[in-house]
DSSP file (Angstrom, degrees, kcal/mol; ACC not computed):
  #  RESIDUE AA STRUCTURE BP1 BP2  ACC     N-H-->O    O-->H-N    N-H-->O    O-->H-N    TCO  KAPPA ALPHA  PHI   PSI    X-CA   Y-CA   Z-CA
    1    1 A X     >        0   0    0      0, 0.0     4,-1.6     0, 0.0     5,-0.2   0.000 360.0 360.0 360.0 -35.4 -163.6   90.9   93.4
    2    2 A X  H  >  +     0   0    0      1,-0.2     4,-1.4     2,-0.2   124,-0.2   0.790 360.0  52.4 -86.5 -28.3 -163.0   93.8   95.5
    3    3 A X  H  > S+     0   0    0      1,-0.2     4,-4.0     3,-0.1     5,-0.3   0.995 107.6  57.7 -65.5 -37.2 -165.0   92.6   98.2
    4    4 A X  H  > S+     0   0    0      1,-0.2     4,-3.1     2,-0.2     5,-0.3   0.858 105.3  42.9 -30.7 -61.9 -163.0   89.4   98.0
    5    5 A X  H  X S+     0   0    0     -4,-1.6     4,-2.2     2,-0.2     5,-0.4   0.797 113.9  62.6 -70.3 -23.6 -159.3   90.8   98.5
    6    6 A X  H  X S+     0   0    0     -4,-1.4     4,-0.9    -5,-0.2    -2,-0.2   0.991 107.3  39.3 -51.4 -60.6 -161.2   93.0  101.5
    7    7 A X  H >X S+     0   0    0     -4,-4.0     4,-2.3     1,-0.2     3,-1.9   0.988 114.7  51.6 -52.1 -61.2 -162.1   90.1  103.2
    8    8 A X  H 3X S+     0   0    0     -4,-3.1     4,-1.5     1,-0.3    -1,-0.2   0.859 113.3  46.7 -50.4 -23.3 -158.8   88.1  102.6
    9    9 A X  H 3X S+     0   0    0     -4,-2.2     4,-1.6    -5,-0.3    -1,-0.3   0.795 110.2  50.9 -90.5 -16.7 -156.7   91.0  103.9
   10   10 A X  H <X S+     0   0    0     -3,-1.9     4,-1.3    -4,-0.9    -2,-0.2   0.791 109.8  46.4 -78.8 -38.8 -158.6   91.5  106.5
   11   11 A X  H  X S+     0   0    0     -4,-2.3     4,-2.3     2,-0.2    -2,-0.2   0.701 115.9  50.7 -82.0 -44.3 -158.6   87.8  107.7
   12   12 A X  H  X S+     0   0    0     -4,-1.5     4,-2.2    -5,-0.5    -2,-0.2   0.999 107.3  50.3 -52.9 -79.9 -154.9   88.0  107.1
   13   13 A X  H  X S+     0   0    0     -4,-1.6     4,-1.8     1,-0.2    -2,-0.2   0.770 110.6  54.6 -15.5 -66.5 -154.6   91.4  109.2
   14   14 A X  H  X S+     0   0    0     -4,-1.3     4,-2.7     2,-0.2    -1,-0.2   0.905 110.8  46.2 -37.7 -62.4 -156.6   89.4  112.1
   15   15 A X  H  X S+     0   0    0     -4,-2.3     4,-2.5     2,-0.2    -2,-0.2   0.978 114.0  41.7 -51.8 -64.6 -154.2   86.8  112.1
   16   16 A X  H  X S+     0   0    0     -4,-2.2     4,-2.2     1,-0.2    -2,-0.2   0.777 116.7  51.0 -21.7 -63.6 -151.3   88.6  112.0
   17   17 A X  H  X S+     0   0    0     -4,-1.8     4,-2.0     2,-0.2     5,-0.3   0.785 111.6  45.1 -17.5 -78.8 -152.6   90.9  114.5
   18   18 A X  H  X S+     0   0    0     -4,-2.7     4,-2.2     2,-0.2     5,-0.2   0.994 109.4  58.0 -46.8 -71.2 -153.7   88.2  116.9
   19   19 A X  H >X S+     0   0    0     -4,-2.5     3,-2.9    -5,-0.2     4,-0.8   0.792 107.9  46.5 -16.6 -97.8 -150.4   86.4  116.4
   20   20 A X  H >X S+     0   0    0     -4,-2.2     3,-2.3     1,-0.3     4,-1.0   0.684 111.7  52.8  -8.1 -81.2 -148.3   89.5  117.6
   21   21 A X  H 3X S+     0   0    0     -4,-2.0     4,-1.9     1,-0.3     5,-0.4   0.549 106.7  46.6 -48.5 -17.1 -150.5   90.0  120.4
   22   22 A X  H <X S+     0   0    0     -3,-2.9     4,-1.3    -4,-2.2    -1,-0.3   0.933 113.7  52.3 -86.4 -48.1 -150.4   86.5  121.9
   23   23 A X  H << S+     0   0    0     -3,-2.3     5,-0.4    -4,-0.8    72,-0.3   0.939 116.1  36.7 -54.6 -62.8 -146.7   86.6  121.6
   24   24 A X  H  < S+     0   0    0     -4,-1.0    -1,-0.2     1,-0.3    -2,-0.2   0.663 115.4  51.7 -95.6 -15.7 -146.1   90.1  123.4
   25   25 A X  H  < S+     0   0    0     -4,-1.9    -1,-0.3    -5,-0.2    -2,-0.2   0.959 113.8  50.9 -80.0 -30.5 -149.0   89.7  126.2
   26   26 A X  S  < S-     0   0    0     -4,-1.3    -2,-0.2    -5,-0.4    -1,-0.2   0.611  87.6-160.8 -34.5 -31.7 -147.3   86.4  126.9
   27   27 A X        +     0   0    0     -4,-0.2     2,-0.5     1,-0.1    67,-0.1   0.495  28.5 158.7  33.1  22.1 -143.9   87.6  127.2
   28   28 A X  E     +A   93   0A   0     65,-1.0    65,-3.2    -5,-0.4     2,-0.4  -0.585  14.2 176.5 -83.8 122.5 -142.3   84.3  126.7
   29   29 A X  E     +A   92   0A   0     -2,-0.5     2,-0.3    63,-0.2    63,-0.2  -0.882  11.5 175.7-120.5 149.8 -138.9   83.8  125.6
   30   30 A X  E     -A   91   0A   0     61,-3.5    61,-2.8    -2,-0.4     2,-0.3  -0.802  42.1-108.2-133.9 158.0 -136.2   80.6  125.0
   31   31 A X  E     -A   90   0A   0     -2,-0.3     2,-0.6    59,-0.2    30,-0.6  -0.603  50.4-100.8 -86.4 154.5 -132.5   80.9  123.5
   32   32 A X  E     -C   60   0B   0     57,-1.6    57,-0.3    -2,-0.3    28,-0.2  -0.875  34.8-159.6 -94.0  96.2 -133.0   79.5  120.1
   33   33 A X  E    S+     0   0B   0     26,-1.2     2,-0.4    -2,-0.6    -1,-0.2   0.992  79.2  10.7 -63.0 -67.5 -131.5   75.7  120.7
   34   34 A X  E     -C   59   0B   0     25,-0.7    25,-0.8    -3,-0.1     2,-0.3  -0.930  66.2-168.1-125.5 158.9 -130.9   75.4  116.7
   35   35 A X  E     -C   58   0B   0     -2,-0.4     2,-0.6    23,-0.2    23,-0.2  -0.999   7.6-176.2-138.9 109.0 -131.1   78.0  113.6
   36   36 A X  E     -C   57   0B   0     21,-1.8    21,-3.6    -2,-0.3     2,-0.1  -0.928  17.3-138.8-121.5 134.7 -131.1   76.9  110.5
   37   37 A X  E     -C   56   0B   0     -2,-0.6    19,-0.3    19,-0.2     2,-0.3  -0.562  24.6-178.5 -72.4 147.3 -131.1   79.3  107.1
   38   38 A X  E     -C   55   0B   0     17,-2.0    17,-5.3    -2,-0.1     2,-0.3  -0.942   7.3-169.2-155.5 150.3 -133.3   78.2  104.2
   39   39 A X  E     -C   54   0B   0     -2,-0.3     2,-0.3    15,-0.2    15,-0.2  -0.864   1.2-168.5-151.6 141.1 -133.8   79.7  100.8
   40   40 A X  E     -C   53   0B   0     13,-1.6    13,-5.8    -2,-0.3     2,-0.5  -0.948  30.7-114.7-167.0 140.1 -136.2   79.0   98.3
   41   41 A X  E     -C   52   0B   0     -2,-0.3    11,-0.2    11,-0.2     2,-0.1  -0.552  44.1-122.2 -65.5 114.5 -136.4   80.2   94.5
   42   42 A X        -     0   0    0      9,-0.7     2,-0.2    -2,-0.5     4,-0.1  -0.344  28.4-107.5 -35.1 126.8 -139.7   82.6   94.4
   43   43 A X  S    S+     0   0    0      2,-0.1    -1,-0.1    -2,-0.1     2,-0.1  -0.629  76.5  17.7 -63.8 124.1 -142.6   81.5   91.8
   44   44 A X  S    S-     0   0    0     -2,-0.2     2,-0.1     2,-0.1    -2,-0.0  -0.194 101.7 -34.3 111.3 177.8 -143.1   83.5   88.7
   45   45 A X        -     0   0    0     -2,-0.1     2,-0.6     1,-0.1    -2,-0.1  -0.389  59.0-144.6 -53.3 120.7 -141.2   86.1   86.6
   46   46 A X        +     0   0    0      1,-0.1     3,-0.1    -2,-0.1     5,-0.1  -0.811  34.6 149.5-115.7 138.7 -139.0   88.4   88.5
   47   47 A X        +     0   0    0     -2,-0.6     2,-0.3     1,-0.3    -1,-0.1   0.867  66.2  33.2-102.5 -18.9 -138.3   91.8   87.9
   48   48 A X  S    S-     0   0    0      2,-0.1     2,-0.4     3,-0.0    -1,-0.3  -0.991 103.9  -1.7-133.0 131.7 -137.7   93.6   90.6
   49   49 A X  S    S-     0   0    0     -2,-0.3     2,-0.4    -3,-0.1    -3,-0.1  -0.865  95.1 -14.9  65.5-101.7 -135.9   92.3   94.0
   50   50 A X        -     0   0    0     -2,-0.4    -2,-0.1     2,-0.1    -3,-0.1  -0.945  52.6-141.5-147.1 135.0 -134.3   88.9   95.4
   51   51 A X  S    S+     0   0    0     -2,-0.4    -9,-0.7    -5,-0.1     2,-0.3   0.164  78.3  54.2 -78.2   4.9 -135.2   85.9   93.6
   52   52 A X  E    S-C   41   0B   0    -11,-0.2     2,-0.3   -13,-0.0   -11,-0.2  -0.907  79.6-120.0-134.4-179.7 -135.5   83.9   96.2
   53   53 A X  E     -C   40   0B   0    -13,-5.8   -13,-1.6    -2,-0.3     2,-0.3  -0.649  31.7-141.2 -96.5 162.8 -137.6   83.8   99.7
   54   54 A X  E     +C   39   0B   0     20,-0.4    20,-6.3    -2,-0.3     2,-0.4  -0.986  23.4 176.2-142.1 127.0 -135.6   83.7  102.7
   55   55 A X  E     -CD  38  73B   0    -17,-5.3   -17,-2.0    -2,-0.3     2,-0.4  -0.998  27.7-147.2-153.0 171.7 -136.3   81.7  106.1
   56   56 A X  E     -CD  37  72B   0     16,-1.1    16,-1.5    -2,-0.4     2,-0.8  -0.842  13.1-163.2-109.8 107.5 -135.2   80.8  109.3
   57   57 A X  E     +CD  36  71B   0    -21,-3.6   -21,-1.8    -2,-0.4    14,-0.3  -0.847  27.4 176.3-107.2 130.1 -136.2   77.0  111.0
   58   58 A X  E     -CD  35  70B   0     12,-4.1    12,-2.1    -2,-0.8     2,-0.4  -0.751  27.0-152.2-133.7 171.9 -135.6   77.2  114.3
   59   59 A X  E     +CD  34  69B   0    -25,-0.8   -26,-1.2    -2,-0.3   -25,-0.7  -0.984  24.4 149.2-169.2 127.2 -136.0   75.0  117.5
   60   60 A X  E     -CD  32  68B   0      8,-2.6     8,-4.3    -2,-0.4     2,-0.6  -0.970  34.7-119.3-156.2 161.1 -136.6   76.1  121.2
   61   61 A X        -     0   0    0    -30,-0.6   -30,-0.2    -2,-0.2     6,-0.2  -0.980  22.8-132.4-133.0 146.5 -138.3   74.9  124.4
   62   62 A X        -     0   0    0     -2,-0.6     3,-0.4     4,-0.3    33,-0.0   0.231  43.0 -81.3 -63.1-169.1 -141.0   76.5  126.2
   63   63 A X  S    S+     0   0    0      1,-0.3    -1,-0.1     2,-0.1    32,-0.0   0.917 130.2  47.9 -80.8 -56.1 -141.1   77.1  130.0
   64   64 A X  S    S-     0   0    0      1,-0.1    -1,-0.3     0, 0.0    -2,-0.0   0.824 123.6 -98.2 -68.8  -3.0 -142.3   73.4  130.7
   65   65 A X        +     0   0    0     -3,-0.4    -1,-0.1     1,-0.2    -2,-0.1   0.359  66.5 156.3 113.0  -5.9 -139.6   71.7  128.4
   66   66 A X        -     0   0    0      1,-0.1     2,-0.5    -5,-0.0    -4,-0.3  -0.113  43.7-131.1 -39.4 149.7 -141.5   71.1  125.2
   67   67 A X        -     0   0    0     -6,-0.2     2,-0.3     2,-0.0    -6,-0.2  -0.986  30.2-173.9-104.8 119.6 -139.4   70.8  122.4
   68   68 A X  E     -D   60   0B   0     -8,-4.3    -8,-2.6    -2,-0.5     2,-0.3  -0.896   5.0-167.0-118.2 154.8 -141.1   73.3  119.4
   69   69 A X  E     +D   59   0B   0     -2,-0.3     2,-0.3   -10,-0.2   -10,-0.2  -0.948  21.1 152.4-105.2 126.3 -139.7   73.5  115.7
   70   70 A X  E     -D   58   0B   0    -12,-2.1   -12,-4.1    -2,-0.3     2,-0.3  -0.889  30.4-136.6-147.1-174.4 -140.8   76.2  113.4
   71   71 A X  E     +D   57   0B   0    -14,-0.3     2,-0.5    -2,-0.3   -14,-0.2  -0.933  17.3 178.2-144.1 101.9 -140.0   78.4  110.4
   72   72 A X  E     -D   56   0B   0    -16,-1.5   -16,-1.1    -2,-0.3    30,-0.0  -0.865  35.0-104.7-143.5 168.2 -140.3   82.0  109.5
   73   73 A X  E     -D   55   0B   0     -2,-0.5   -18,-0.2   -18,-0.2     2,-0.2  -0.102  40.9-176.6 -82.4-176.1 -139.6   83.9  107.1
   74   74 A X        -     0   0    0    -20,-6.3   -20,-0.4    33,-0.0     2,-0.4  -0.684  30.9 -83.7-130.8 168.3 -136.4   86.6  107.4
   75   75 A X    >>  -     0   0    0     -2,-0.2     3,-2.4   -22,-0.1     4,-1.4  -0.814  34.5-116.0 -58.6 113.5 -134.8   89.2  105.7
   76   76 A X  H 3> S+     0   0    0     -2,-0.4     4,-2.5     1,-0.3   -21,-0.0   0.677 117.2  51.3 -38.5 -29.9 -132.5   88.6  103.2
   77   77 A X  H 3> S+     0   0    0      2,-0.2     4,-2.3     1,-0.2    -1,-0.3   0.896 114.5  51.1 -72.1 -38.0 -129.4   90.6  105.7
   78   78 A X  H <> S+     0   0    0     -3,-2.4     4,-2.4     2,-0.2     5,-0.3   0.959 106.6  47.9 -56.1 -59.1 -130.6   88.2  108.4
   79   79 A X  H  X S+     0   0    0     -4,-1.4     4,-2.4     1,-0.2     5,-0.3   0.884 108.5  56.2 -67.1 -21.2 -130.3   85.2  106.3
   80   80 A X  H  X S+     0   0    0     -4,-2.5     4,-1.9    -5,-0.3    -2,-0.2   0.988 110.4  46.8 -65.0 -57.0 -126.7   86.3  105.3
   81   81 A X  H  <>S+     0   0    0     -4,-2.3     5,-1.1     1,-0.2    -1,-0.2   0.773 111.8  49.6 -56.2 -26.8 -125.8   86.4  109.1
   82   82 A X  H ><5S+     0   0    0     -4,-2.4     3,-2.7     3,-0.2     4,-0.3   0.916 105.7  52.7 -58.8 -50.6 -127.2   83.2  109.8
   83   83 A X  H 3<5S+     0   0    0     -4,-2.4    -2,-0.2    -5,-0.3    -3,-0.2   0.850 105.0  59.2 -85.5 -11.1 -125.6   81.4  107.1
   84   84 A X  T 3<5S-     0   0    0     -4,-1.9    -1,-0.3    -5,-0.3    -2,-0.1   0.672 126.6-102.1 -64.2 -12.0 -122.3   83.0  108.5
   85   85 A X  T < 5S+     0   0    0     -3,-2.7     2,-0.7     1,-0.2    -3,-0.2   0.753  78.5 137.2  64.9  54.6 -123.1   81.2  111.7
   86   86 A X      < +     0   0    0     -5,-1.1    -1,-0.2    -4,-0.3    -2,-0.2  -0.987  22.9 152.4-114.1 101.3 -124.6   84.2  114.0
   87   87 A X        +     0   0    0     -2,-0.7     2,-0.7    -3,-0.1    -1,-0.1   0.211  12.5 125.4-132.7  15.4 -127.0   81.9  115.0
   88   88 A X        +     0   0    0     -3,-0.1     2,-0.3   -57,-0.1   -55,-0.1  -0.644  36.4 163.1 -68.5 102.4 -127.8   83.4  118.6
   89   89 A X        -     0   0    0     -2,-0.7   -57,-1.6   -57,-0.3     2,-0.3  -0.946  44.7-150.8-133.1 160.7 -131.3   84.0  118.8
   90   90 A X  E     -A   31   0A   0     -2,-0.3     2,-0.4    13,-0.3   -59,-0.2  -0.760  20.2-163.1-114.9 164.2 -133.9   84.6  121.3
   91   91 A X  E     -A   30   0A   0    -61,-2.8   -61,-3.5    -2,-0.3     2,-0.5  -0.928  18.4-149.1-133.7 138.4 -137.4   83.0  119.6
   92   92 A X  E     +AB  29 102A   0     10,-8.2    10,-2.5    -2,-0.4   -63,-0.2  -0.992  22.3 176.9-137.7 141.5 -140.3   84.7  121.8
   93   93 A X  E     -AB  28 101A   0    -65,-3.2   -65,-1.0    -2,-0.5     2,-0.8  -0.442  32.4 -94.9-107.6 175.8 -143.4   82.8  122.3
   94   94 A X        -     0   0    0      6,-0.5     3,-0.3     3,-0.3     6,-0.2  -0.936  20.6-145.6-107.7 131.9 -146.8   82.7  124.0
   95   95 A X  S >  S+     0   0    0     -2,-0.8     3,-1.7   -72,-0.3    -1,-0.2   0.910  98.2  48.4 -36.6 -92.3 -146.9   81.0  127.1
   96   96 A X  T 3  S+     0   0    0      1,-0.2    -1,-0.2   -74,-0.1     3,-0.0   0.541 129.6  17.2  40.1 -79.2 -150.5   79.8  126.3
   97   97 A X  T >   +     0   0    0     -3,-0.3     3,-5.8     3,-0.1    -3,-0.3  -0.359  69.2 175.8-133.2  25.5 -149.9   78.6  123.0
   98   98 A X  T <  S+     0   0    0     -3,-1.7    -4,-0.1     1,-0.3    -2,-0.1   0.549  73.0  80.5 -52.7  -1.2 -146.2   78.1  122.5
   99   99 A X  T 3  S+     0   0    0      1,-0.1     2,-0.7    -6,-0.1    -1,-0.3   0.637  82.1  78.5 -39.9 -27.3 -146.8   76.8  119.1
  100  100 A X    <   +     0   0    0     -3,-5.8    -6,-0.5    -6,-0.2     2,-0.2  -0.783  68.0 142.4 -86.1 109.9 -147.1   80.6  118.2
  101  101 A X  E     -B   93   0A   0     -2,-0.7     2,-0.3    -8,-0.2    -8,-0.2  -0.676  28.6-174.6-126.5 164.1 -143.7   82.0  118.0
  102  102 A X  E     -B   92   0A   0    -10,-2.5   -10,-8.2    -2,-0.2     3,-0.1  -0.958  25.4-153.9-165.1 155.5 -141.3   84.4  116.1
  103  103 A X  S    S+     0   0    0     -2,-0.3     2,-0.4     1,-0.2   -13,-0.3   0.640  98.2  47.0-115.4  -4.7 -137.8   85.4  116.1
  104  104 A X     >  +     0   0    0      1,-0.1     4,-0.9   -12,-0.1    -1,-0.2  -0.987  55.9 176.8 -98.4 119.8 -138.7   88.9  114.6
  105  105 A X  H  > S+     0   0    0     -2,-0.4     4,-1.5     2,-0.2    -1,-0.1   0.765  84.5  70.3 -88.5 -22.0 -141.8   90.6  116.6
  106  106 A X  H  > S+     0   0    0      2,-0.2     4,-3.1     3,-0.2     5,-0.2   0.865  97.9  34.0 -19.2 -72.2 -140.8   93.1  114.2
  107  107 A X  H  > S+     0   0    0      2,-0.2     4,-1.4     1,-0.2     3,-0.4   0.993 117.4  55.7 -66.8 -72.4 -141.8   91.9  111.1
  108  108 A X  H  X S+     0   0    0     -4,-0.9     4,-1.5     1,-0.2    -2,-0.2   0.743 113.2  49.1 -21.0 -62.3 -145.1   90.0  112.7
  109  109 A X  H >X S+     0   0    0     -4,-1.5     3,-0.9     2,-0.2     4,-0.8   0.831 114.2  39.4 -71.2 -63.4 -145.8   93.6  114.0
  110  110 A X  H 3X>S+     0   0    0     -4,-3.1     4,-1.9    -3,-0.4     5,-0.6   0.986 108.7  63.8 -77.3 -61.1 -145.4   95.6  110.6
  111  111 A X  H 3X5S+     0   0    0     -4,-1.4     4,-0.9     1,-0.2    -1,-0.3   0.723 106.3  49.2 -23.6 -36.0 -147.1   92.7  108.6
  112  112 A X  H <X5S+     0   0    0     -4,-1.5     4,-2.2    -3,-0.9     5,-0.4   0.975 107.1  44.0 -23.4 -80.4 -150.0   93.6  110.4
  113  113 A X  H  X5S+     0   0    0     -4,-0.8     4,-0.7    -3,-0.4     5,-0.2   0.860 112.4  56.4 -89.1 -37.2 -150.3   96.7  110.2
  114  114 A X  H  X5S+     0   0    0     -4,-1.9     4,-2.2     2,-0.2    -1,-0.3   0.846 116.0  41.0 -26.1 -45.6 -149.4   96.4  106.2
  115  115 A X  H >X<S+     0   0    0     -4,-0.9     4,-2.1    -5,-0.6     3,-0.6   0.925 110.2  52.2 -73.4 -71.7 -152.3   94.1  105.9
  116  116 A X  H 3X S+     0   0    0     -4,-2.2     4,-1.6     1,-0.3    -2,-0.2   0.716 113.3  44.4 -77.9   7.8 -154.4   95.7  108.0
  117  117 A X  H 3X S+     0   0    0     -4,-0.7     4,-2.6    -5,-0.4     5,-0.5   0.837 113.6  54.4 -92.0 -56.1 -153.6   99.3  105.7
  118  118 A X  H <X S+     0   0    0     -4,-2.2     4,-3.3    -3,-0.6     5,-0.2   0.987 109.6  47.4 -45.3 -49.8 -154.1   97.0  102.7
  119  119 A X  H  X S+     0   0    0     -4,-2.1     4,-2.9    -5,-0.3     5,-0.3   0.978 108.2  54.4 -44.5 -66.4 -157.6   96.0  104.3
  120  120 A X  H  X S+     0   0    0     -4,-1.6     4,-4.5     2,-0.2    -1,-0.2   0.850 107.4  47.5 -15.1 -66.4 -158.4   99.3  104.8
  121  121 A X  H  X S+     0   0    0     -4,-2.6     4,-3.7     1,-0.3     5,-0.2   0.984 109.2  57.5 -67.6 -59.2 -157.8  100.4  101.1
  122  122 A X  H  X S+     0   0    0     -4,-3.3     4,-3.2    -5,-0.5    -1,-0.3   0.901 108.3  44.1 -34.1 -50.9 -159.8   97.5  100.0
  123  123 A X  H  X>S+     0   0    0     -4,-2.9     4,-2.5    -5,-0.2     5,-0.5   0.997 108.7  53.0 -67.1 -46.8 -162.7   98.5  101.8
  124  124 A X  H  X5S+     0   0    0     -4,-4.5     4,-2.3    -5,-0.3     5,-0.2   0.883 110.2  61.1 -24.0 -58.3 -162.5  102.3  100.9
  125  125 A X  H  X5S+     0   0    0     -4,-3.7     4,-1.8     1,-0.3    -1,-0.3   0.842 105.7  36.8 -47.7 -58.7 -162.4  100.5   97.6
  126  126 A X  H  X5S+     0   0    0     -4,-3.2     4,-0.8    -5,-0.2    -1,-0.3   0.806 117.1  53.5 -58.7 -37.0 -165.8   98.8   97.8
  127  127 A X  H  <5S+     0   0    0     -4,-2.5    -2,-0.2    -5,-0.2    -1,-0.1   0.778 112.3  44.5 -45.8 -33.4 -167.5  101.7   99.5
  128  128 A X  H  X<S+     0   0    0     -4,-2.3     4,-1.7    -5,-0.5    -2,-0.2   0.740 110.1  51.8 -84.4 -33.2 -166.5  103.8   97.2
  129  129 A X  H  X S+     0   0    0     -4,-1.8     4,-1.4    -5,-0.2    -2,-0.2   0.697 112.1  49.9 -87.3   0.1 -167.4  101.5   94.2
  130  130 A X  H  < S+     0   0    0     -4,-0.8     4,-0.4     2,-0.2    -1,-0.2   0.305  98.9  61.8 -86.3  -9.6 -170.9  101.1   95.7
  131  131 A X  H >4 S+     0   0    0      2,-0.1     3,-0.5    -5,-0.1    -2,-0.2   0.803 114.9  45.2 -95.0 -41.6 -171.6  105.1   96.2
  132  132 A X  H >< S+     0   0    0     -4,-1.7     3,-2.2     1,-0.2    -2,-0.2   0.952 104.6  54.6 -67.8 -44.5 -171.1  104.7   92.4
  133  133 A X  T 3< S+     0   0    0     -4,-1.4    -1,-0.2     1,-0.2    -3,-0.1   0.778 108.4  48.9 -42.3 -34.6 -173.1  102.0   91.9
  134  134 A X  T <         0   0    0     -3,-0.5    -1,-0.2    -4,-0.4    -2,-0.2   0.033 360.0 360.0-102.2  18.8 -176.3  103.7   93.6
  135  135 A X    <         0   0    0     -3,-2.2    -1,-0.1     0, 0.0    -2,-0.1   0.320 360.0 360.0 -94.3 360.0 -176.3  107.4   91.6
């Protein structure tokens, strides 16, 4: 099991990771043609935090005139200012690949590096349960 979550966080981490990176060597950016706020009720018992997910669907066109729609998710203080209608946003893409996009590079960034610390831990965790394994 623990190798399991290693891998998956790790794969996660990669993605993320990649993502970011595509976006910022790219440097491409659009005004956000339309912003729309979206909420959705969170699965399972909650005890602790916001009971719902919060995201942002958005629509921009790259440099050659494409028209892209996506969705990601926001912070609950974001979605309160979108649904107020502060809906100026700049969505940065990759040139490349403008199907990858965000309108936080923020969040992409720290998700990363949160997976890739969760990754981390995992492995420690399986190295460590494998030094036991072999006394």
């Amino acid at each position: 099991m623990p190798v399991a979550i290693a891998l998956f966080a790790s794969m996660l981490a990669v993605w993320y990771g990649h993502t970011y990176w595509l976006i910022v060597a790219d440097e491409g950016s659009a005004k956000a043609l339309s912003v729309t706020p979206e909420s959705e009720p969170k699965l399972g018992k909650i005890v602790v935090g916001a009971r719902e997910r919060y995201f942002a669907r958005y629509s921009f066109r790259d440099g050659d005139g494409r028209l892209h729609t996506t969705r990601q998710a926001i912070s609950h203080s974001r979605f309160e200012a979108l649904s107020q209608g502060d809906a100026w946003l700049t969505v940065y893409y990759s040139r490349v690949r403008p199907e990858v996009s965000a309108i936080d590079l923020q969040a992409v960034q720290q998700l990363a590096v949160i997976l890739a610390a969760i990754a981390a831990l995992a492995w420690i965790w399986v190295i460590v349960r494998l030094a036991r394994a072999t006394r």
